[in-house]
C-alpha positions as CSV (number, residue, x, y, z in Angstrom):
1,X,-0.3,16.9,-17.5
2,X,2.7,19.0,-16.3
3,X,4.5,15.7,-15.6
4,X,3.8,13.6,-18.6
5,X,7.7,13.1,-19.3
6,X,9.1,12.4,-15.7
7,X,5.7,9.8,-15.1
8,X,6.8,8.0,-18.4
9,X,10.5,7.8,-17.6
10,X,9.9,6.3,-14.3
11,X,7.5,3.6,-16.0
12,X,10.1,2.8,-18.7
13,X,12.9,2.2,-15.7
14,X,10.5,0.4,-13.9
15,X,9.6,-1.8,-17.6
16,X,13.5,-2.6,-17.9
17,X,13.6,-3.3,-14.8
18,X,10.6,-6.1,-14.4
19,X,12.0,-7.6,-17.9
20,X,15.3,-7.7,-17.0
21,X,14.4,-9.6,-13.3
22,X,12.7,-11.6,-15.8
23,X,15.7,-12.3,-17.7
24,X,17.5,-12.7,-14.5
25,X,15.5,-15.7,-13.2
26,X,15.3,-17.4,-16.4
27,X,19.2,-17.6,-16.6
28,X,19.2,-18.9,-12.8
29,X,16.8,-22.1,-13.3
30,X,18.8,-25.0,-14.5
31,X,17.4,-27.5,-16.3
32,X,15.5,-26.0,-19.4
33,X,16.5,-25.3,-22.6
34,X,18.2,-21.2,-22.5
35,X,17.3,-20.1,-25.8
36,X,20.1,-16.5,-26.9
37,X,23.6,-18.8,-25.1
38,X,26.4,-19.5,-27.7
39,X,26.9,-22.6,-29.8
40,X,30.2,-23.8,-27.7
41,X,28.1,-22.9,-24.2
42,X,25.7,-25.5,-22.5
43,X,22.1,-24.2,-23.2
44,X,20.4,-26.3,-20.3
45,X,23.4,-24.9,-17.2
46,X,23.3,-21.8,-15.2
47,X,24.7,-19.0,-16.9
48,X,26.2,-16.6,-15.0
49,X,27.6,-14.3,-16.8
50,X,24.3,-13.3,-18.4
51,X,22.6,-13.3,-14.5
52,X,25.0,-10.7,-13.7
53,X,24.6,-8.4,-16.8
54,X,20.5,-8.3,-16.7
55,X,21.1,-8.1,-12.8
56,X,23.2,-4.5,-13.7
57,X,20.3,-3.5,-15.8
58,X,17.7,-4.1,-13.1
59,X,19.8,-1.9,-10.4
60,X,20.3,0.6,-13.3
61,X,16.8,0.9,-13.7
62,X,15.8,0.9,-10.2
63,X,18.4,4.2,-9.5
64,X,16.8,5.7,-12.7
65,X,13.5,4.9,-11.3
66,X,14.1,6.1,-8.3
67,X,16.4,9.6,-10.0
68,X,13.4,10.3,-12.0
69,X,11.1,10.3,-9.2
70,X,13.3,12.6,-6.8
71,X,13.6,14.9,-9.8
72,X,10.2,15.2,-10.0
73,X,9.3,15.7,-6.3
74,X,12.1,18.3,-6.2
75,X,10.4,20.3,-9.1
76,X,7.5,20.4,-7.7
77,X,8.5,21.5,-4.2
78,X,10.3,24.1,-5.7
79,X,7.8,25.1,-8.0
80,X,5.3,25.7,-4.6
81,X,8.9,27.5,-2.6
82,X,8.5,29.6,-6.3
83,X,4.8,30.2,-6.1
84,X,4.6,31.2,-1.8
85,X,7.3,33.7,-2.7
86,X,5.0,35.2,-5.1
87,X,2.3,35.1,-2.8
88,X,4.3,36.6,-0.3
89,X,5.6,39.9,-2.6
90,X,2.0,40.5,-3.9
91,X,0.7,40.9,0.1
92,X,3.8,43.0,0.2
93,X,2.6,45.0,-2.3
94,X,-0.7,45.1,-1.8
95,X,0.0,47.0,2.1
C-alpha cells in the first residue's frame, strides 16, 4: 500500500507503451485500409511518419517505465539505510 502511486505509474508507461507498439505495427503492414491518415495520403501504404512518432512514444514509456521503477527501488533502499540507522542509535542508547 506504501507504493500505490509508483506501481500505477509504471503500469500506465507500460499501457502506452503496449498501445503504442500496437500502433506501431499497424502503420508497418501494407496492404489494409489505415483508418486516422489524411485525405491527400494513401490509406492502404506504409506510413512512416506515424511509425516513427508512436515508436517515440513506446521508448518514452519504456524510460518512464523503467524511471519509475528505479525511483521506487531507490526509496525503498533508502528507507531500510533510514530505518538500520535507527536501529543502530537505539542500541547506542540502550548501552
Amino acid at each position: 500500500m506504501k507504493n500505490e502511486k509508483g506501481s500505477a505509474l509504471f503500469y500506465g508507461a507500460v499501457a502506452i507503451t503496449v498501445v503504442a507498439l500496437l500502433f506501431c505495427v499497424y502503420y508497418i503492414i501494407p496492404g489494409i485500409y489505415h483508418i486516422p491518415v489524411p485525405a491527400y495520403a494513401e490509406p492502404t501504404k506504409v506510413h512512416y511518419k506515424y511509425i516513427a512518432v508512436f515508436g517515440g512514444i513506446a521508448v518514452l514509456g519504456i524510460i518512464g517505465a523503467l524511471l519509475v521503477r528505479l525511483r521506487g527501488s531507490m526509496k525503498s533502499s533508502q528507507s531500510d539505510r533510514i530505518s538500520l540507522k535507527e536501529e543502530q542509535s537505539a542500541l547506542m542508547r540502550d548501552r
